[in-house]
C-alpha positions as semicolon CSV with decimal commas, in nm:
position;residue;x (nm);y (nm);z (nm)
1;X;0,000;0,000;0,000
2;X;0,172;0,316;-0,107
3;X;0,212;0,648;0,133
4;X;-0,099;0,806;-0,039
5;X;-0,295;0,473;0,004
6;X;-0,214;0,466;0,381
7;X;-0,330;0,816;0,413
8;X;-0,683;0,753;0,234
9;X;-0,713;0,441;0,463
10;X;-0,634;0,623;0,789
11;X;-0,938;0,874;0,675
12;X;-1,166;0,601;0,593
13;X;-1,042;0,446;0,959
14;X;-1,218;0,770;1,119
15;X;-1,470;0,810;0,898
16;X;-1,599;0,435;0,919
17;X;-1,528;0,485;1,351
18;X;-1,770;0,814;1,308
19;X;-2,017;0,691;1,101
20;X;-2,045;0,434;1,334
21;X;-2,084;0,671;1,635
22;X;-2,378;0,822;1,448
23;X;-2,541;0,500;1,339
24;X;-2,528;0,441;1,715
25;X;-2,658;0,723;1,782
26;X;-2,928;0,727;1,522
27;X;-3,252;0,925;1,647
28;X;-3,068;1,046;1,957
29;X;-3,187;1,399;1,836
30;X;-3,305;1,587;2,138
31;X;-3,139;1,555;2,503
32;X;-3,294;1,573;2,851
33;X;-3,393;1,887;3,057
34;X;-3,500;2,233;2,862
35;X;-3,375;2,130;2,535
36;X;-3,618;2,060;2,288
37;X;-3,624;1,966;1,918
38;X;-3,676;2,232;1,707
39;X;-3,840;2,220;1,305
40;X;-3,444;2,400;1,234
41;X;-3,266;2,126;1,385
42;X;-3,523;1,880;1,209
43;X;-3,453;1,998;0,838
44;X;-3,063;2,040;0,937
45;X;-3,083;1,647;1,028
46;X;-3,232;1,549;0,703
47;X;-2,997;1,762;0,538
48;X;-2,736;1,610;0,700
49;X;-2,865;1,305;0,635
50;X;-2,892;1,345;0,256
51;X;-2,546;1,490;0,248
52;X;-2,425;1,220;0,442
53;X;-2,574;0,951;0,181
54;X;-2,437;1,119;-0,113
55;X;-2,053;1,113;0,054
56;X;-2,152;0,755;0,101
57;X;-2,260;0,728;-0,263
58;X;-1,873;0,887;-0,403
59;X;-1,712;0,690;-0,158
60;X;-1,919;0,358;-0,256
61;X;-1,760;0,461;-0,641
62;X;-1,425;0,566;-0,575
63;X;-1,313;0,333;-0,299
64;X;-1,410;-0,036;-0,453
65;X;-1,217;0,171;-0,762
66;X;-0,918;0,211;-0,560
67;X;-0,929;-0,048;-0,331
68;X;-1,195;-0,325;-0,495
69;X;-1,057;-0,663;-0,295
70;X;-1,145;-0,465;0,072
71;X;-1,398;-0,213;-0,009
72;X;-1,623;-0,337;-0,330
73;X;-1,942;-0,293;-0,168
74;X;-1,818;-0,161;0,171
75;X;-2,003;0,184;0,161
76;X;-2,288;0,068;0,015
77;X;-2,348;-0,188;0,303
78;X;-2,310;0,086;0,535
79;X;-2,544;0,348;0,344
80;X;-2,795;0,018;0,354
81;X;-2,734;0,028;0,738
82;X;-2,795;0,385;0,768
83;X;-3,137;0,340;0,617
84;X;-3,215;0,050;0,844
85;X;-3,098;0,243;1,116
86;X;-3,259;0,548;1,064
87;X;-3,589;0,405;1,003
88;X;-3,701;0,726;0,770
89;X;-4,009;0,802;0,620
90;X;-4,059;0,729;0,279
91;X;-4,015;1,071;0,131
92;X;-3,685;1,084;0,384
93;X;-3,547;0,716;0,227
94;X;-3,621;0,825;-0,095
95;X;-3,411;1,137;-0,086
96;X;-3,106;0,986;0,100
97;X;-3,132;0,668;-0,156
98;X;-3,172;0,939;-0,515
99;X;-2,863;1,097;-0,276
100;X;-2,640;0,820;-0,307
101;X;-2,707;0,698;-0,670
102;X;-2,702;1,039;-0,771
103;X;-2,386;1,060;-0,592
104;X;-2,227;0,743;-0,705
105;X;-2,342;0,826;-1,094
106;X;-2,101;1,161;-1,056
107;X;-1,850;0,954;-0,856
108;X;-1,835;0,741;-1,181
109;X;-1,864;1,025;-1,447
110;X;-1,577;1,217;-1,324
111;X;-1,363;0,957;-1,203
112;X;-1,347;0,667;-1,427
113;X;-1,025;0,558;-1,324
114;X;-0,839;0,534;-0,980
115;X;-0,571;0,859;-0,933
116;X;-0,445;1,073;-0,716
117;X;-0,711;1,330;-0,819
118;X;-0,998;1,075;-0,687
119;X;-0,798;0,947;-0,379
120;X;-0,759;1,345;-0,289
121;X;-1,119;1,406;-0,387
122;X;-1,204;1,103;-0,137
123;X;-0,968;1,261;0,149
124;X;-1,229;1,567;0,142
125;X;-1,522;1,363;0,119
126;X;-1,379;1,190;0,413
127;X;-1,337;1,489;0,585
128;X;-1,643;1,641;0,537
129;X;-1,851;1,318;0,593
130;X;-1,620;1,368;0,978
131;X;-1,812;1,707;1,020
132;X;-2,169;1,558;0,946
133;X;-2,134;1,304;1,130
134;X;-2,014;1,541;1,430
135;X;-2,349;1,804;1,381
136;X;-2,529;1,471;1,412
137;X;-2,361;1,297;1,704
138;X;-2,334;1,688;1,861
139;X;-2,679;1,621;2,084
140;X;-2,615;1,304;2,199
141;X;-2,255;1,434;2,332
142;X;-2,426;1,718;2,496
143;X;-2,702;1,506;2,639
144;X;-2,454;1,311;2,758
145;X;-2,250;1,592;2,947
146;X;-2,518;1,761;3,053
147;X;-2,633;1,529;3,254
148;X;-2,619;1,149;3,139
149;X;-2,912;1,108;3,020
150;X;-3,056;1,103;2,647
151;X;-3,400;1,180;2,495
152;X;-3,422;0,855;2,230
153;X;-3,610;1,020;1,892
154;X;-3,651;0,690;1,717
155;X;-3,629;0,750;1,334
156;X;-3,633;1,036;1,105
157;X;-3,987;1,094;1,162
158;X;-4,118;1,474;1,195
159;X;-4,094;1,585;1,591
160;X;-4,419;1,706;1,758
161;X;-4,390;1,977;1,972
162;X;-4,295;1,787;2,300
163;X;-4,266;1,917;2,655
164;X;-4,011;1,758;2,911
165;X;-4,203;1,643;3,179
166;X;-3,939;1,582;3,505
C-alpha cells in the first residue's frame, strides 16, 4: 500500500469509527432537561442526512475503484445500514437513496479511473462526511455531558412539539 494509500485508509479508519458513532446514535436527536427539538434542527438532520448519503454514494464509487478486494461494496453496506438504522419516512429514504445513486453516478462520471485526483477528492469527502457526522452525534454528546441522560427520537420521523415532563 503506497504512502498516499495509507493516508486515504487512515481517513476512511475515522470516517468508518464516526459513522459508526452516528449509526449508534441514530434518532438520539433531542437531550434531557429544557432542550427541545426544534423544526431548524429537524430539516438540518435530514440535510445532513442526505449529504451524508451522497458522501456515502462517491465513496461507494471511488473506494471499490481504488481499493476493490477490501472495499467493493463496503459503503454501500453501510449506506444500507444507515437506512435501516434510521428508520425514515418514505419521502426521507427516498431522498437519501436518489442521494447516493445520484452521488455514485457523478462519482463514476468524473472519475473513471483510480488517481491521485480521486484518492484526494475522497480525502475531502472523508473529511467532510467527519463534520456531518459530528453536527449529528453533537446532541447526543451534549445530552450526555449535561447530565447522562438522552432523549431517544426513534427515526427520522417529523418531531411534535414535545414538553419535558421531570
Amino acid at each position: 500500500m503506497g504512502h498516499k494509500a495509507a493516508i486515504m485508509f487512515g481517513l476512511d479508519k475515522m470516517m468508518i469509527r464516526n459513522a459508526i458513532i452516528a449509526f449508534a446514535a441514530a434518532g438520539l436527536l433531542t437531550t434531557g432537561g429544557a432542550a427541545q427539538q426544534t423544526a431548524a434542527d429537524y430539516r438540518q438532520r435530514q440535510a445532513d442526512l442526505v449529504a451524508l448519503s451522497a458522501i456515502f454514494g462517491e465513496m461507494h464509487h471511488i473506494r471499490r475503484s481504488c481499493e476493490p478486494r477490501l472495499e467493493a461494496d463496503a459503503w454501500r453496506q453501510r449506506m444500507k445500514r444507515l437506512v435501516e438504522l434510521e428508520e425514515p419516512q418514505a419521502v426521507a429514504r427516498n431522498d437519501m437513496i436518489a442521494a447516493f445513486n445520484k452521488a455514485y453516478s457523478r462519482a463514476q462520471a468524473r472519475f473513471p479511473v483510480c488517481d491521485r485526483r480521486a484518492r484526494d477528492y475522497a480525502a475531502a469527502k472523508a473529511a467532510q462526511g467527519d463534520q456531518i457526522v459530528a453536527r449529528l452525534t453533537e446532541p447526543l454528546r451534549e445530552a450526555i455531558e449535561e447530565d447522562g441522560t438522552a432523549f431517544v427520537w426513534s427515526g427520522t420521523r417529523a418531531p411534535e412539539n414535545r414538553k419535558d415532563t421531570d
